[in-house]
MMTF fields as JSON, N, C-alpha, C and O atoms, coordinates in Angstrom:
{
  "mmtfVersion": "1.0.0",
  "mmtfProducer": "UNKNOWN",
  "numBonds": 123,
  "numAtoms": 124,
  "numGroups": 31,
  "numChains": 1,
  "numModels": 1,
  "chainsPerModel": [1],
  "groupsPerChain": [31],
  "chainIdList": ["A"],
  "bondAtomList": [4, 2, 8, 6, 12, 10, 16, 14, 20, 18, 24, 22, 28, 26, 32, 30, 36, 34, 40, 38, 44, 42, 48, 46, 52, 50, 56, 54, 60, 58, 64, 62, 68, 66, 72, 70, 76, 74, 80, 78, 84, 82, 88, 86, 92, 90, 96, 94, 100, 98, 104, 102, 108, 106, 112, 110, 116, 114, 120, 118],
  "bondOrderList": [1, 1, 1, 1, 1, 1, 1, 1, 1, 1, 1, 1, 1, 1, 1, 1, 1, 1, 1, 1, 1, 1, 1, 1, 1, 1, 1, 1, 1, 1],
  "groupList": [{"groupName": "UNK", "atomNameList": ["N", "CA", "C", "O"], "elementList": ["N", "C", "C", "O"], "formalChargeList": [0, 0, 0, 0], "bondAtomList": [1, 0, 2, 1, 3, 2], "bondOrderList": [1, 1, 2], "singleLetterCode": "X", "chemCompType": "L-PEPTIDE LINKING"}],
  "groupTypeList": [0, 0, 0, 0, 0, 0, 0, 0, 0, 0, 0, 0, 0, 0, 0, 0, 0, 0, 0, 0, 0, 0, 0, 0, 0, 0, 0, 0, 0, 0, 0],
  "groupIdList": [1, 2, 3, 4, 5, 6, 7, 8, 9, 10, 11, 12, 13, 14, 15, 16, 17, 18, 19, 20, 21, 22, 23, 24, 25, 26, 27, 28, 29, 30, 31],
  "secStructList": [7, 2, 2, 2, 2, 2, 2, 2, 2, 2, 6, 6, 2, 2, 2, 2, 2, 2, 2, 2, 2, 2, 2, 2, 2, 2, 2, 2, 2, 7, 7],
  "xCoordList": [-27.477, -28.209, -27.259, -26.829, -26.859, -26.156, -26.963, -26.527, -28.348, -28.4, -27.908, -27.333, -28.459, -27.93, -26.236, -25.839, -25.725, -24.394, -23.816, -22.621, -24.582, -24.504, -24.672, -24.001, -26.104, -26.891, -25.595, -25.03, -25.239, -23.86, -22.911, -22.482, -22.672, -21.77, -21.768, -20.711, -23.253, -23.649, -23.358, -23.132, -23.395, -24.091, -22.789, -22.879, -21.607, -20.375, -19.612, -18.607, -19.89, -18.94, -19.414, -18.726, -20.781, -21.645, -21.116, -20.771, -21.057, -20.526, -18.817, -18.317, -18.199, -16.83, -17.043, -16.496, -17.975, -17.641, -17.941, -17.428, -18.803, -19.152, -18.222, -17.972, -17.49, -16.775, -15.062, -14.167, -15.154, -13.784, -14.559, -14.151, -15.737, -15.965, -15.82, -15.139, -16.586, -15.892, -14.53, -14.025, -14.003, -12.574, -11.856, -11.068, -12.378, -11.849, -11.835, -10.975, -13.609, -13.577, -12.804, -12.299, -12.775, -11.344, -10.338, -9.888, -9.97, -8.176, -8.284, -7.405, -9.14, -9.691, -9.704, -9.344, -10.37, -10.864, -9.481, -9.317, -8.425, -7.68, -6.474, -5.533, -6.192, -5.98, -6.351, -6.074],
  "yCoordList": [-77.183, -76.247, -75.668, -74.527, -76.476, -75.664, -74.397, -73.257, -74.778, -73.052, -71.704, -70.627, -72.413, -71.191, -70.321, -69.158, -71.494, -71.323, -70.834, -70.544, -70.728, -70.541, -69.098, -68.225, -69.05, -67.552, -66.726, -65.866, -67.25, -66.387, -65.837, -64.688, -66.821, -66.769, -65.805, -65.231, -65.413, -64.521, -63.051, -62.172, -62.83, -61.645, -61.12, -60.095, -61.75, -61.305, -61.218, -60.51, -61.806, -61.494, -60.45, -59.874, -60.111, -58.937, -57.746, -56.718, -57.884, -56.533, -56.419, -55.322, -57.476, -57.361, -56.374, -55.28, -56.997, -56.472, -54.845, -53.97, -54.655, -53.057, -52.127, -51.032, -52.859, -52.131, -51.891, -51.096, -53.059, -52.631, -51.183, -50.032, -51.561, -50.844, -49.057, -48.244, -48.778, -47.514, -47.388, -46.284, -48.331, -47.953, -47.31, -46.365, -48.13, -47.747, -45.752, -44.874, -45.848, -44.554, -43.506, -42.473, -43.92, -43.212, -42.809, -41.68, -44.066, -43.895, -43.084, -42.222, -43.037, -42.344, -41.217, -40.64, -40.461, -39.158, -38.197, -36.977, -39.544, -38.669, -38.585, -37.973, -39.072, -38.808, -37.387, -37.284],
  "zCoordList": [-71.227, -72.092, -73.147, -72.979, -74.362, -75.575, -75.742, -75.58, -76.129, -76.799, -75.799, -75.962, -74.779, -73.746, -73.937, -74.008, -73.955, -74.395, -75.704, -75.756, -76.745, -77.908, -77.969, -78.519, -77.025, -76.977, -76.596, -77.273, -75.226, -74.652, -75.445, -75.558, -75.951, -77.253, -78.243, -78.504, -79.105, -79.78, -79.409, -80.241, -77.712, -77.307, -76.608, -75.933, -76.726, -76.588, -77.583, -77.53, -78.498, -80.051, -80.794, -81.636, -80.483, -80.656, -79.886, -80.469, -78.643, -77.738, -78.322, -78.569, -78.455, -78.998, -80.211, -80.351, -81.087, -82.483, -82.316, -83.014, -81.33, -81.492, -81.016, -81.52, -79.549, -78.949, -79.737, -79.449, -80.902, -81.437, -82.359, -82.203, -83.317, -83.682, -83.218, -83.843, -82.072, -81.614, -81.133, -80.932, -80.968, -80.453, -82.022, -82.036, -83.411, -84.494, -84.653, -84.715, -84.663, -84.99, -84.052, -84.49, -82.649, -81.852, -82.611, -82.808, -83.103, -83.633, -84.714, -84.725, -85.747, -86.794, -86.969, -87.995, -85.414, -84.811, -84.511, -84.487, -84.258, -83.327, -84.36, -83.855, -85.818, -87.018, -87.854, -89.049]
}
């Protein structure tokens, strides 16, 4: 099942991208 795998794929580069995202505004905050 590629798409399956693809899907996976999406929905962790997604949680990545958000979780750097708040980690940014952390470092930001604490500036």
């Amino acid at each position: 099942m590629e798409i399956f795998r693809i899907n996976e794929l999406v929905i962790t580069v997604g949680a990545l991208k958000s979780r750097r995202l708040q980690f940014g505004h952390i470092l930001r905050n604490k500036e």
